[in-house]
C-alpha positions as CSV (number, residue, x, y, z in Angstrom):
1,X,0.0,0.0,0.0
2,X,1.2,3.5,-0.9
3,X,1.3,5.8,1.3
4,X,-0.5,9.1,0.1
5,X,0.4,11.6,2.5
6,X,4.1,11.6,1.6
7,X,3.1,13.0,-1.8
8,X,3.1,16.9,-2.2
9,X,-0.4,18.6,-1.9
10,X,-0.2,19.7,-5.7
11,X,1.0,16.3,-7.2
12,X,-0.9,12.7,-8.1
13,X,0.7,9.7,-7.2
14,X,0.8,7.0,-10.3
15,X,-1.6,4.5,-8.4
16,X,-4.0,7.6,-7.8
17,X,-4.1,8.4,-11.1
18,X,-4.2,4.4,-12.2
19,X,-7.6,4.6,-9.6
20,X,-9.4,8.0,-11.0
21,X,-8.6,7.0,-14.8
22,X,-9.7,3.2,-14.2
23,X,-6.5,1.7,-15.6
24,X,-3.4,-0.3,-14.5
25,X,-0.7,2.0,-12.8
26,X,1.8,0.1,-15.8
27,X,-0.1,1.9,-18.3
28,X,0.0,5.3,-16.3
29,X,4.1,4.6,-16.4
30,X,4.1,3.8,-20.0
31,X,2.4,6.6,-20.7
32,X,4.4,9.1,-19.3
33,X,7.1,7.2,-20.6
34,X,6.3,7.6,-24.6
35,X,4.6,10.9,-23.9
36,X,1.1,10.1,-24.7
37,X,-0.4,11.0,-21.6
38,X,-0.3,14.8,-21.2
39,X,-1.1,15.4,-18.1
40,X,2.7,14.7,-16.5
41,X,6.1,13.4,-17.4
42,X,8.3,10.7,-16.9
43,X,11.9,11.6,-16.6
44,X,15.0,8.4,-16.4
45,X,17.9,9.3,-14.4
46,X,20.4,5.9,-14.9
47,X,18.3,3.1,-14.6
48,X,15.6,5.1,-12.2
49,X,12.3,6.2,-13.8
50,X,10.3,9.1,-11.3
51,X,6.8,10.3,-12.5
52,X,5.3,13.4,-12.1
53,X,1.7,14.3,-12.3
54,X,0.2,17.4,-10.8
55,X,-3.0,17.7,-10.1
56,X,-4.1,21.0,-12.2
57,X,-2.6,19.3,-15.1
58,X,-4.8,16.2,-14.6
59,X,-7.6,18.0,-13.8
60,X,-6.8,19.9,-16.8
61,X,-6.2,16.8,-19.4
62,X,-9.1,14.9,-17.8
63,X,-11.5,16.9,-16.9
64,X,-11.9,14.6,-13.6
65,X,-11.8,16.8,-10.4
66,X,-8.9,15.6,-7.5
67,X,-10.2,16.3,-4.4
């Protein structure tokens, strides 16, 4: 289980955004990977991939309201 309150008030975790969309958190990852969702990014440092999804942008893409 993730543990939600060590994200930052303005940003989506990928399982939270996996749960709101309906979808697998793998195809939240791949995604962000190859650019095709647009509501955050997926940046590789070594062999290390960190997501980042805010929740205006999510909100924005989506049109499904985080609370």
């Amino acid at each position: 289980m993730v543990d939600f309150s060590k994200t930052p008030d303005n940003r989506l975790a990928v399982c939270e955004a996996a749960f709101l969309l309906g979808c697998s958190e793998q195809v939240i990852r791949r995604g962000l990977q190859q650019g095709t969702l647009k509501f955050g990014m997926a940046i590789k440092a070594s062999n290390q991939w960190t997501y980042i999804i805010t929740k205006q942008k999510f909100e924005e893409v989506t049109g499904i309201k985080v609370s």
